[in-house]
C-alpha angles and dihedrals in degrees: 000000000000096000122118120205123209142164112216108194116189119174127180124215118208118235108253104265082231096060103116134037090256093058097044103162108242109244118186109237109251093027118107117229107208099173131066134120135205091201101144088358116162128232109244090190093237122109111203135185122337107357120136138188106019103326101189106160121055137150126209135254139174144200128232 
């Protein structure tokens, strides 16, 4: 009677592999890229291009 029951549920999100310049994902130029996330995504301190307000998250890609 003086148990106490409980569910504990813990998950764990990856860090995008782009995450970071050095692992830019390769994209072919003229092709459109639809899918991305910047779940757990890092801030890399450089703003590039065309964003705007506080941008703080970002992930890398590259053109080739």
């Amino acid at each position: 009677s003086n148990q106490w029951n409980y569910t504990v549920c813990v998950s764990y999100n990856a860090v995008p592999s782009n995450d970071n310049c050095s692992g830019a994902t390769s994209l072919t130029i003229g092709t459109t890229n639809s899918t991305g996330n910047l779940l757990n995504a890092s801030a890399s301190g450089t703003t590039v291009g065309c964003a705007t307000g506080t941008p703080d998250d970002d992930v890398w890609f590259s053109a080739h």
